[in-house]
N, CA, C and O atoms as a MOPAC input file, in Angstrom:
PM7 MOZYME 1SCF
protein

 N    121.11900 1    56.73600 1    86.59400 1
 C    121.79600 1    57.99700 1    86.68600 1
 C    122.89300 1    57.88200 1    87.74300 1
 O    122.58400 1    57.42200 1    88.84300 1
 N    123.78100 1    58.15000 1    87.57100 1
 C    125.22200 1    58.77900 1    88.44200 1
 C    125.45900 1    59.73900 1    89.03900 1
 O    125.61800 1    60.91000 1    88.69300 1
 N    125.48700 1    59.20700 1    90.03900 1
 C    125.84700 1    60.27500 1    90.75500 1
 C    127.55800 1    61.03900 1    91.64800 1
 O    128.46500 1    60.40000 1    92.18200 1
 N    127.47900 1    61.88400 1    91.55500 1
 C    129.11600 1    61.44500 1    92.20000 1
 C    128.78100 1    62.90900 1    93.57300 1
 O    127.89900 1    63.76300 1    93.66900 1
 N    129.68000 1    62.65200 1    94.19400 1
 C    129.67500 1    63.69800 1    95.61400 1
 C    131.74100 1    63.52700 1    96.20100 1
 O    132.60500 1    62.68300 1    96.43900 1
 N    131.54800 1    64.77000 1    96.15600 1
 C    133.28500 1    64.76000 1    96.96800 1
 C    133.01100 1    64.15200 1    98.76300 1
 O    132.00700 1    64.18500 1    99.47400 1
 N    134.06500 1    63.76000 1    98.94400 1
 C    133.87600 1    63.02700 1   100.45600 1
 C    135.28400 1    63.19900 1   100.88900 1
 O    136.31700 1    63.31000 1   100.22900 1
 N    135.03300 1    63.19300 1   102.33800 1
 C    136.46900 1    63.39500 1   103.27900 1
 C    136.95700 1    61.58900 1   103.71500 1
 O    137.79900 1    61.03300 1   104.42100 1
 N    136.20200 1    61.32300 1   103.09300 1
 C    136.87200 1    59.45400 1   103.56600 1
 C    136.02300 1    58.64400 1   102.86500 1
 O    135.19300 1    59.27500 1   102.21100 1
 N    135.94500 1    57.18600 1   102.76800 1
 C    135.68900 1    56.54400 1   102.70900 1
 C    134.59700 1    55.34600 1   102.78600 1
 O    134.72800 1    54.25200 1   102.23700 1
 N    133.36200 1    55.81500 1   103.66900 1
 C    132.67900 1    55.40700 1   104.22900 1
 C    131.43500 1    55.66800 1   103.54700 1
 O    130.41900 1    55.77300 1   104.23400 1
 N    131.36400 1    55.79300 1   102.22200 1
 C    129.91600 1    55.96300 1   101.31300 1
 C    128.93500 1    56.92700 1   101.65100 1
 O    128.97100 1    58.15400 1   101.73500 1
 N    128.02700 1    56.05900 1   101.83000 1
 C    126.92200 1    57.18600 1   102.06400 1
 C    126.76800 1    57.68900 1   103.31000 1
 O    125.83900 1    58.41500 1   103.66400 1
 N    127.96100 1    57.19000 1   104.19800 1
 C    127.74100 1    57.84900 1   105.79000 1
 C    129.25100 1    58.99300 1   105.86300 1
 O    129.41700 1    59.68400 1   106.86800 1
 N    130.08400 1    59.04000 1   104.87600 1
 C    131.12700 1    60.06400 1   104.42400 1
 C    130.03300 1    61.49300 1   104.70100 1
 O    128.82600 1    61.73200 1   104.72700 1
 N    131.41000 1    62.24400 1   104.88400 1
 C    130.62700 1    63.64400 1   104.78800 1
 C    131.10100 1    64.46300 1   103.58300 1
 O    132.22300 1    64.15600 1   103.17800 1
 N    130.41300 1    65.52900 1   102.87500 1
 C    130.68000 1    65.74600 1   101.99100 1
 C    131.91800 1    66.88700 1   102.34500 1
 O    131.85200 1    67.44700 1   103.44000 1
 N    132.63200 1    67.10200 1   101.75500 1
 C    133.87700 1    68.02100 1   101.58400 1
 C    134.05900 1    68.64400 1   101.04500 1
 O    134.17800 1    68.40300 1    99.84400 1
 N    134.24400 1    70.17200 1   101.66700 1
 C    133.80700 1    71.37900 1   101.17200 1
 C    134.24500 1    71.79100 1   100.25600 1
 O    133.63300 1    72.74500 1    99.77500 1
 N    135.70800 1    71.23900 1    99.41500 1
 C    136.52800 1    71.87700 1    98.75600 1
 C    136.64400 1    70.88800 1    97.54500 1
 O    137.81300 1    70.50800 1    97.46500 1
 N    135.77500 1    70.28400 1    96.48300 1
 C    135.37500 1    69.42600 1    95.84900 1
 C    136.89800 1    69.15400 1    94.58900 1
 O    136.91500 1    68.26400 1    93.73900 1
 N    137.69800 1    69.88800 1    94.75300 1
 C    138.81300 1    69.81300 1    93.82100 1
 C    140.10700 1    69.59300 1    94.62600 1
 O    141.21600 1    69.76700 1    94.12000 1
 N    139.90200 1    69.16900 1    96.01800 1
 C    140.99000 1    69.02800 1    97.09100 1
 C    140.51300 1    68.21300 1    97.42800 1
 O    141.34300 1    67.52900 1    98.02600 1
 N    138.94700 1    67.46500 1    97.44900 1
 C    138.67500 1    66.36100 1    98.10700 1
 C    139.94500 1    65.10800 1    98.09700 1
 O    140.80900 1    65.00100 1    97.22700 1
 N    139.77500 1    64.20500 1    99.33700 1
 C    140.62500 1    62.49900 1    99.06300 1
 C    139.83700 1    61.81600 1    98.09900 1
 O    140.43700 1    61.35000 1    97.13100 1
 N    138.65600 1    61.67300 1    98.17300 1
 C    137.58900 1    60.58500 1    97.83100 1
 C    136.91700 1    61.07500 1    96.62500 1
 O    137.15200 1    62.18200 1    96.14100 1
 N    136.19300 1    60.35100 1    96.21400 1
 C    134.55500 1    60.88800 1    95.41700 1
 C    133.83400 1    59.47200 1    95.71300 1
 O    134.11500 1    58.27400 1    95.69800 1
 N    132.58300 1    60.43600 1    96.03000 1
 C    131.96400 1    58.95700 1    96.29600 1
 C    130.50000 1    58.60800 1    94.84500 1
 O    129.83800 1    59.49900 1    94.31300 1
 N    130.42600 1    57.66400 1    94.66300 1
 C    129.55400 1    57.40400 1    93.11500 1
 C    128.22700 1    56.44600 1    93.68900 1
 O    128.23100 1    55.34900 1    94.24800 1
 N    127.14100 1    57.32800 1    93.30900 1
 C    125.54100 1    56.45100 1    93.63600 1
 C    125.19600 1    56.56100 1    92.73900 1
 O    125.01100 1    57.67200 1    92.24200 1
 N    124.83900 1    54.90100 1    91.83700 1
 C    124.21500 1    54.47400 1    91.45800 1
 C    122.89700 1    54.85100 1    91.46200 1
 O    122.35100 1    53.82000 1    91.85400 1
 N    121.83500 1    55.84200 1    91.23900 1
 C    120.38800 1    55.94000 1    91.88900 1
 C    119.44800 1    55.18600 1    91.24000 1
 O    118.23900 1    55.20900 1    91.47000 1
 N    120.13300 1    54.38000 1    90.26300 1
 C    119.31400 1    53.42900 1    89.29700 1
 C    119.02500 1    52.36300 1    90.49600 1
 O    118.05200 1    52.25300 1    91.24300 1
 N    120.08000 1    51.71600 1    90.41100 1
 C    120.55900 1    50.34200 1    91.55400 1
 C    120.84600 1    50.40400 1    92.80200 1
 O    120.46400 1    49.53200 1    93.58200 1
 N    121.68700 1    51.62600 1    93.24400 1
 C    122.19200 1    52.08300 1    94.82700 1
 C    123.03100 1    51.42000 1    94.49700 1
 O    123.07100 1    50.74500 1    95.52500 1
 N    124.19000 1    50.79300 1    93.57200 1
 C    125.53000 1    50.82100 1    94.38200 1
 C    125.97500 1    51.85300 1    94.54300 1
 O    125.59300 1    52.88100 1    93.98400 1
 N    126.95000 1    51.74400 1    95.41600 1
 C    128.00100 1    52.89900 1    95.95000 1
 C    129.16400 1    52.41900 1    95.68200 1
 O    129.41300 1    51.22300 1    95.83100 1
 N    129.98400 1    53.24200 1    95.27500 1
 C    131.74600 1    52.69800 1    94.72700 1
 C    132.32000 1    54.07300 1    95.20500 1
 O    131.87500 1    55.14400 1    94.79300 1
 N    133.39900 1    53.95500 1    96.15300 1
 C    134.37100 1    55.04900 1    96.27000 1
 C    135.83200 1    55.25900 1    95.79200 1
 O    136.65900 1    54.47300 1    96.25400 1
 N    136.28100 1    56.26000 1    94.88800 1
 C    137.05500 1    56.21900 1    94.34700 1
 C    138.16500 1    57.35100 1    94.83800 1
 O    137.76400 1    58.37800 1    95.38500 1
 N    139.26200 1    57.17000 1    94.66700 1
 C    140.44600 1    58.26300 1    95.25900 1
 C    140.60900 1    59.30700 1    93.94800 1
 O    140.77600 1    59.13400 1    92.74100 1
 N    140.43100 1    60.83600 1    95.08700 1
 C    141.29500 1    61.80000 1    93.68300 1
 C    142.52600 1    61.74800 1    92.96800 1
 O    143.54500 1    62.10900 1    93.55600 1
 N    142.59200 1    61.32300 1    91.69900 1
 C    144.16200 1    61.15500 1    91.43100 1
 C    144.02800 1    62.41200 1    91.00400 1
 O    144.73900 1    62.22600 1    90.01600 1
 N    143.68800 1    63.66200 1    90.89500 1
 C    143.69300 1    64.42800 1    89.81200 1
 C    145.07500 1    65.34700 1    90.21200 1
 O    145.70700 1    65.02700 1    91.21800 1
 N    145.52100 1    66.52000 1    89.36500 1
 C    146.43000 1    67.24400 1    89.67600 1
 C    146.87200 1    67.77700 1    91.07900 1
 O    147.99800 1    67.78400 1    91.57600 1
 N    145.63600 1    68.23700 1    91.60100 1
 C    145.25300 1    68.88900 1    92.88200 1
 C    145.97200 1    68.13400 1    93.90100 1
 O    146.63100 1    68.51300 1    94.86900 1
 N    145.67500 1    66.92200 1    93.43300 1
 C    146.55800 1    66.20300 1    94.68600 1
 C    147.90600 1    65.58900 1    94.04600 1
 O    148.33300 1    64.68300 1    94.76100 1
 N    148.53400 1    65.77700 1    93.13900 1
 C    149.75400 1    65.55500 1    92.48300 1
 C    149.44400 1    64.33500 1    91.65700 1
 O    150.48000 1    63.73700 1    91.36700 1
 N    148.69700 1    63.95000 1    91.33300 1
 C    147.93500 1    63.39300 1    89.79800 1
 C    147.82400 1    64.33000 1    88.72500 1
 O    148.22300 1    65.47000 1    88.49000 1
 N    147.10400 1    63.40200 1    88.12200 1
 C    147.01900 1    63.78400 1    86.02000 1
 C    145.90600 1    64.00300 1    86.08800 1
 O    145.12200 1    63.29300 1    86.71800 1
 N    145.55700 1    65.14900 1    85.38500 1
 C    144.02700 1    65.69700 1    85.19400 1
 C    143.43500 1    66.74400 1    85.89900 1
 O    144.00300 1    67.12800 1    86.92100 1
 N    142.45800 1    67.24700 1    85.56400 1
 C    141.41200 1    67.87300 1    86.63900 1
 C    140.11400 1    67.33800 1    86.97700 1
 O    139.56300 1    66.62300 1    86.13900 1
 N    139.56100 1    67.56700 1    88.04200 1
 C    138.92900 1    67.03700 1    88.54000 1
 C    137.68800 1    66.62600 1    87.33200 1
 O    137.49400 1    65.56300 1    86.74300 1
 N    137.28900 1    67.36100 1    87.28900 1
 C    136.21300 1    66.98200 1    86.25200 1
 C    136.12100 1    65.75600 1    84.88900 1
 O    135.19000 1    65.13800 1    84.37300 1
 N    137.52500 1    65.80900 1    84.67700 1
 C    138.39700 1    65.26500 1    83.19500 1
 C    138.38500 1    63.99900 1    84.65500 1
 O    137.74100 1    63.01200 1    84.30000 1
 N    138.66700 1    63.92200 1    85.41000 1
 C    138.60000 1    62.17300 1    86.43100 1
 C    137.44800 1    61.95200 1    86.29100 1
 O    137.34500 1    61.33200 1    85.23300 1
 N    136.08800 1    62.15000 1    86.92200 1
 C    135.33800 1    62.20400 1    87.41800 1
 C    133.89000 1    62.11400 1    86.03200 1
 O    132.66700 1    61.97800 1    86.06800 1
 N    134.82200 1    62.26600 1    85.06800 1
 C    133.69200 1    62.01400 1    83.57100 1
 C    133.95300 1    60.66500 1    82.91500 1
 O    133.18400 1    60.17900 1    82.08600 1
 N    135.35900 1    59.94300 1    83.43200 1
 C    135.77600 1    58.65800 1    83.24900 1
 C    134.50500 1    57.34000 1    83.97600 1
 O    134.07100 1    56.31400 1    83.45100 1
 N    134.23100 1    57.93900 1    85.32500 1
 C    133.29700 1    57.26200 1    86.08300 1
 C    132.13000 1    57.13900 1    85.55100 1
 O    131.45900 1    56.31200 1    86.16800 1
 N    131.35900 1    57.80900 1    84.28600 1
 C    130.10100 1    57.77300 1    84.03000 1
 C    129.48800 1    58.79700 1    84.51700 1
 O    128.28700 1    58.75200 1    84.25100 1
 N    129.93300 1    60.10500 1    85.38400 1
 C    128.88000 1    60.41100 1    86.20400 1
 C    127.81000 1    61.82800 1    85.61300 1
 O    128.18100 1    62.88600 1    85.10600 1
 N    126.24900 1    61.29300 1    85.94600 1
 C    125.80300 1    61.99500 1    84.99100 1
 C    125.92200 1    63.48000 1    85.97000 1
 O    126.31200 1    64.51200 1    85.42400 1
 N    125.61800 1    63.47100 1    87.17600 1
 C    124.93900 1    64.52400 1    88.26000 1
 C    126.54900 1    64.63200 1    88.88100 1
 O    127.47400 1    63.95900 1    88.42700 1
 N    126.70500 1    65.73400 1    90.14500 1
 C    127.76600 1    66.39600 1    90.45900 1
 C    127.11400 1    66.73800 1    91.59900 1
 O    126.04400 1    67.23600 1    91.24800 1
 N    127.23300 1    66.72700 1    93.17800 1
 C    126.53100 1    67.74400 1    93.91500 1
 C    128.08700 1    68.23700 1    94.80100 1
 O    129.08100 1    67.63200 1    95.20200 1
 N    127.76200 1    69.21000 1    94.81000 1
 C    129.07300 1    69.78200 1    95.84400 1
 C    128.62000 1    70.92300 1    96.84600 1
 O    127.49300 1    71.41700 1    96.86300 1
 N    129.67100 1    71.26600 1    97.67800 1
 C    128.85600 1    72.43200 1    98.44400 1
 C    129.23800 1    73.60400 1    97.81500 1
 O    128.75800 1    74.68300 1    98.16300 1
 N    130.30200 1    73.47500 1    96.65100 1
 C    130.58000 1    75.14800 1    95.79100 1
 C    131.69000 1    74.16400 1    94.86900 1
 O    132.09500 1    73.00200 1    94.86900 1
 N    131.85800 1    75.24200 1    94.21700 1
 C    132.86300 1    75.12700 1    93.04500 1
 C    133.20000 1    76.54400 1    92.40100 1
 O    132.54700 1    77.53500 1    92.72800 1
 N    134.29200 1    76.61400 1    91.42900 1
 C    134.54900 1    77.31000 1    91.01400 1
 C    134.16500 1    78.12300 1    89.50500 1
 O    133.40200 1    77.35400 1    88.92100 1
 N    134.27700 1    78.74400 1    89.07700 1
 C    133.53400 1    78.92000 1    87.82500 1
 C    134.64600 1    78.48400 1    86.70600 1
 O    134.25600 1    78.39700 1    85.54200 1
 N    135.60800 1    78.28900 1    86.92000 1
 C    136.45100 1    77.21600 1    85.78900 1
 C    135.95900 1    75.64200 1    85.94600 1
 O    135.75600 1    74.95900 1    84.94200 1
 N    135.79600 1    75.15800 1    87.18500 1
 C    135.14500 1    73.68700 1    87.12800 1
 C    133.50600 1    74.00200 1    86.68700 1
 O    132.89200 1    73.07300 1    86.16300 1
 N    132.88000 1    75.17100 1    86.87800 1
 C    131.30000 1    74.87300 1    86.36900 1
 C    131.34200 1    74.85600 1    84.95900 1
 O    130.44800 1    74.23400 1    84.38600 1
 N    132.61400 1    75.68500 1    83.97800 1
 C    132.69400 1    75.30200 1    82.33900 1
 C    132.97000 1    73.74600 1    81.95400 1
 O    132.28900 1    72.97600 1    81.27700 1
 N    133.93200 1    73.59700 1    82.47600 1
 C    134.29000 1    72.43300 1    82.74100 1
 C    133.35600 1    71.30000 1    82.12600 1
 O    133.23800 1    70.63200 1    81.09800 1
 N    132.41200 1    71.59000 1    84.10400 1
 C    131.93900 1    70.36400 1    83.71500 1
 C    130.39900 1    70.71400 1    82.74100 1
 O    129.75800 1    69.92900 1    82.04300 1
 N    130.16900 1    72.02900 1    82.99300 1
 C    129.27000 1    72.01300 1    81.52900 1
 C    129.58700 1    71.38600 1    79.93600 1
 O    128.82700 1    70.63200 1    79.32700 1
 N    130.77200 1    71.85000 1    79.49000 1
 C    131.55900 1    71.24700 1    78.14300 1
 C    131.25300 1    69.25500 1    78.28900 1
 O    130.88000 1    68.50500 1    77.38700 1
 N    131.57000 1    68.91800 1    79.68400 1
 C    131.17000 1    67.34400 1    79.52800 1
 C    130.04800 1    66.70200 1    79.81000 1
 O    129.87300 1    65.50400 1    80.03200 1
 N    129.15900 1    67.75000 1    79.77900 1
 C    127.81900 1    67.22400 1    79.68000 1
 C    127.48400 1    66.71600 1    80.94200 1
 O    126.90400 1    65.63200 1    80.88400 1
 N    127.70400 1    67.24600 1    82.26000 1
 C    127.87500 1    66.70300 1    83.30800 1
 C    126.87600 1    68.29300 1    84.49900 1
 O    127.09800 1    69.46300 1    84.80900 1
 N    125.95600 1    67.38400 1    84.70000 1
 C    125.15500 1    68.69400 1    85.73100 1
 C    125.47200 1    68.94800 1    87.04400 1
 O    125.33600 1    67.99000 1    87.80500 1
 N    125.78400 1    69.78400 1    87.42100 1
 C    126.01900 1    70.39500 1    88.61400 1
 C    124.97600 1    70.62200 1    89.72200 1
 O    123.85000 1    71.01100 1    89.41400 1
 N    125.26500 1    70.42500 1    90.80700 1
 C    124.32500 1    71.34200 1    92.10200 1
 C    125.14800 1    71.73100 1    92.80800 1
 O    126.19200 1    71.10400 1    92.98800 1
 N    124.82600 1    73.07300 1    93.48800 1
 C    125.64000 1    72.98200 1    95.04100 1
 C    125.21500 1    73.72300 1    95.67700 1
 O    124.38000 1    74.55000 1    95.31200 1
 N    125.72000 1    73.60800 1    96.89500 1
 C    124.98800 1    73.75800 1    98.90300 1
 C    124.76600 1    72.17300 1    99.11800 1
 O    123.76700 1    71.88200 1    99.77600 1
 N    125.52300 1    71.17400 1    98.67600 1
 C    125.22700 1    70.41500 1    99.20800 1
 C    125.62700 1    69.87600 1   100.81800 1
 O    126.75900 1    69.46000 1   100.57100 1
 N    125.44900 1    69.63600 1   102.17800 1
 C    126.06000 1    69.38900 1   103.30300 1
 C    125.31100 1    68.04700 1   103.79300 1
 O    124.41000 1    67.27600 1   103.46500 1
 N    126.51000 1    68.32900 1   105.03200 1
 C    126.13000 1    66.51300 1   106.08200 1
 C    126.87400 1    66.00900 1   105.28700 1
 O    127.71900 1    66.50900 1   104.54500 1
 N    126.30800 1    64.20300 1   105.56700 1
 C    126.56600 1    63.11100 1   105.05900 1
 C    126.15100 1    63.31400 1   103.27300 1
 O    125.30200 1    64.01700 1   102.72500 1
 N    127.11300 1    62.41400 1   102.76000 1
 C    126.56400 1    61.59500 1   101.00400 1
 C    124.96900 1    61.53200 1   101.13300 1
 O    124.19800 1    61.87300 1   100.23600 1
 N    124.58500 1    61.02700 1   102.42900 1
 C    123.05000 1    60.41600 1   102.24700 1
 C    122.60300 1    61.85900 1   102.34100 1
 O    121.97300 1    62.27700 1   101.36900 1
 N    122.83400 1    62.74500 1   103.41200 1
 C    122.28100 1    63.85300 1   103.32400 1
 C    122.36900 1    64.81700 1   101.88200 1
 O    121.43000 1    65.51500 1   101.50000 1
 N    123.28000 1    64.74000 1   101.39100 1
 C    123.33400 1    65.26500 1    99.99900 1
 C    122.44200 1    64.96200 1    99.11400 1
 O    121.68500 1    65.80000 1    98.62400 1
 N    122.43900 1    63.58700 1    98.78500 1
 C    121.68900 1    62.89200 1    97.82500 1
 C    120.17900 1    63.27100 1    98.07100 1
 O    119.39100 1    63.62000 1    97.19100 1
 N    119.93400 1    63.15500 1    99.28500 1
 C    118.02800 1    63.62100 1    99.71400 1
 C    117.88800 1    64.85700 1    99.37200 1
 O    116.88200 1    65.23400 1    98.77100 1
 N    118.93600 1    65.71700 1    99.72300 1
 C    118.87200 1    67.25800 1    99.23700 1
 C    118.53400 1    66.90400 1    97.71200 1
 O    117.40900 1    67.12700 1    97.26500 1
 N    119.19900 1    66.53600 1    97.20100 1
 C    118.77300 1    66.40100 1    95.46800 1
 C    117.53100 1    66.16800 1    95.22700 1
 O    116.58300 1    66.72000 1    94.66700 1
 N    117.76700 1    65.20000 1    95.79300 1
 C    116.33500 1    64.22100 1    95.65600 1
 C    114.78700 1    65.10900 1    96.02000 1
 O    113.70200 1    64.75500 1    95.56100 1
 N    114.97800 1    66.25400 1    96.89500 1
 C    114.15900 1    67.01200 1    97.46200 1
 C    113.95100 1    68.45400 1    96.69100 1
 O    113.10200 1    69.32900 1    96.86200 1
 N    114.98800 1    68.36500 1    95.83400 1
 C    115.13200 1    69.69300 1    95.05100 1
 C    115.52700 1    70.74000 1    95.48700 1
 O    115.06700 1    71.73900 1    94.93300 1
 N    116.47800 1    70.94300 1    96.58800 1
 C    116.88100 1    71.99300 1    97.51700 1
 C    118.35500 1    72.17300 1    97.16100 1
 O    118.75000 1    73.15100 1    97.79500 1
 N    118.75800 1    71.96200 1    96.86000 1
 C    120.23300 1    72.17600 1    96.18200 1
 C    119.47400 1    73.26600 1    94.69900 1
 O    118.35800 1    73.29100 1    94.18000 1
 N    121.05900 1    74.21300 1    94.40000 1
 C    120.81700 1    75.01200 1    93.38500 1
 C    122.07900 1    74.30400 1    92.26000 1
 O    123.24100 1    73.97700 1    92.50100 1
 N    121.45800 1    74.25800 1    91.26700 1
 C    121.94300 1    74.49400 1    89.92900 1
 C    123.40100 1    75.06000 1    89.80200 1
 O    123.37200 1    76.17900 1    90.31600 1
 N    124.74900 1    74.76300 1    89.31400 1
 C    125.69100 1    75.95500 1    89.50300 1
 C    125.74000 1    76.54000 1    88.14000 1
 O    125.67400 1    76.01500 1    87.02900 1
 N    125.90400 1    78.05200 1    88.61600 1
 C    125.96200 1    78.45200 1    87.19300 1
 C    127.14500 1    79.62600 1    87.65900 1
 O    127.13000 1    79.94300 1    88.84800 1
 N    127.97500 1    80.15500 1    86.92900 1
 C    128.98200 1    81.21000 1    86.93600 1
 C    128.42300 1    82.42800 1    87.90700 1
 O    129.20500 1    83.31000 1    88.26100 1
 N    127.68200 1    82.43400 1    88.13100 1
 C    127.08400 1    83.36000 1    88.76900 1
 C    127.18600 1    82.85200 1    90.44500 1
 O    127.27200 1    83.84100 1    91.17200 1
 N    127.19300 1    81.78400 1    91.06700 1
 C    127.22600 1    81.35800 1    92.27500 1
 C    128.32300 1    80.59000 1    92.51800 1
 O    128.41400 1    79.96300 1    93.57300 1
 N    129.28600 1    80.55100 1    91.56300 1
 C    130.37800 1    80.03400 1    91.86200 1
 C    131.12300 1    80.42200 1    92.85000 1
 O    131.00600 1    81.51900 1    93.39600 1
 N    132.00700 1    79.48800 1    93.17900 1
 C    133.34500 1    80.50000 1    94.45300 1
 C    133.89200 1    81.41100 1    93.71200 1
 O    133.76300 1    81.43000 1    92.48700 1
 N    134.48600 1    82.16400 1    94.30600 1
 C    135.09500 1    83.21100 1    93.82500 1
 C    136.31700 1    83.33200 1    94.70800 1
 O    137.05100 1    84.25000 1    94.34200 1
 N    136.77900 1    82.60700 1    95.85900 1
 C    137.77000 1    82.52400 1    96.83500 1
 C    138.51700 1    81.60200 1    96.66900 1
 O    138.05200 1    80.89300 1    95.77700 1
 N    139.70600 1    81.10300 1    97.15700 1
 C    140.40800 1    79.65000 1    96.88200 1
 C    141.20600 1    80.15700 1    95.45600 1
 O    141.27200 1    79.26600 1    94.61000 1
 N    141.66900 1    81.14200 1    95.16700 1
 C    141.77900 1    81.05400 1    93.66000 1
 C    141.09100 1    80.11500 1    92.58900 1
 O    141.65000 1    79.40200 1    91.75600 1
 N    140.07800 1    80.24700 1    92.76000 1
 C    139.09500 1    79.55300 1    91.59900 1
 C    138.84000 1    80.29600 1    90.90500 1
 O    138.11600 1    80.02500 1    89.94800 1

């Protein structure tokens, strides 16, 4: 399973996650089959790239999504690509991932989306 998490740099699983998952620099991708980690740059629109975030980020394989919010146009999104969501995720990647792993992260559904940021 795949995992992907927005990140403010570079540094994998010791990155911190970044609050604004469609402005992130990074995404960072765990392997939870194997544990690799691969970090990849946002090309998407947001940052004057092609695409939206989600339409990048479904290229990678990734089955799981954790963020600390999103919007309710990225939760259709990434529902349509078959791609599951969580969010409240914080800390580090590693701290994220245990949140998952622990079942403490929520589900996103239109209902807990941002609603600020023009989302």
């Amino acid at each position: 399973m795949k995992l992907c998490i927005p990140s403010v740099n570079e540094e994998g699983l010791d990155s911190y996650v970044h609050q604004h998952f469609g402005r992130c620099p990074y995404y960072t991708l765990l392997d939870d089959d194997t544990g690799e980690v691969k970090v990849f740059n946002n090309t998407s629109e947001h940052l004057g790239g092609v695409g939206l975030p989600p339409e990048l980020i479904k290229k990678y394989g990734v089955d799981i999504m954790l963020c600390a919010g999103l919007g309710p146009k990225a939760v259709g999104m990434f529902e349509d690509l078959g791609i599951t969501v969580y969010v409240g995720a914080a800390g580090t990647i590693r701290d994220a991932v245990e949140q998952w792993r622990l079942n403490t992260l929520q589900l996103a559904t239109f209902d807990n989306a941002c609603k600020d940021h023009g989302h």
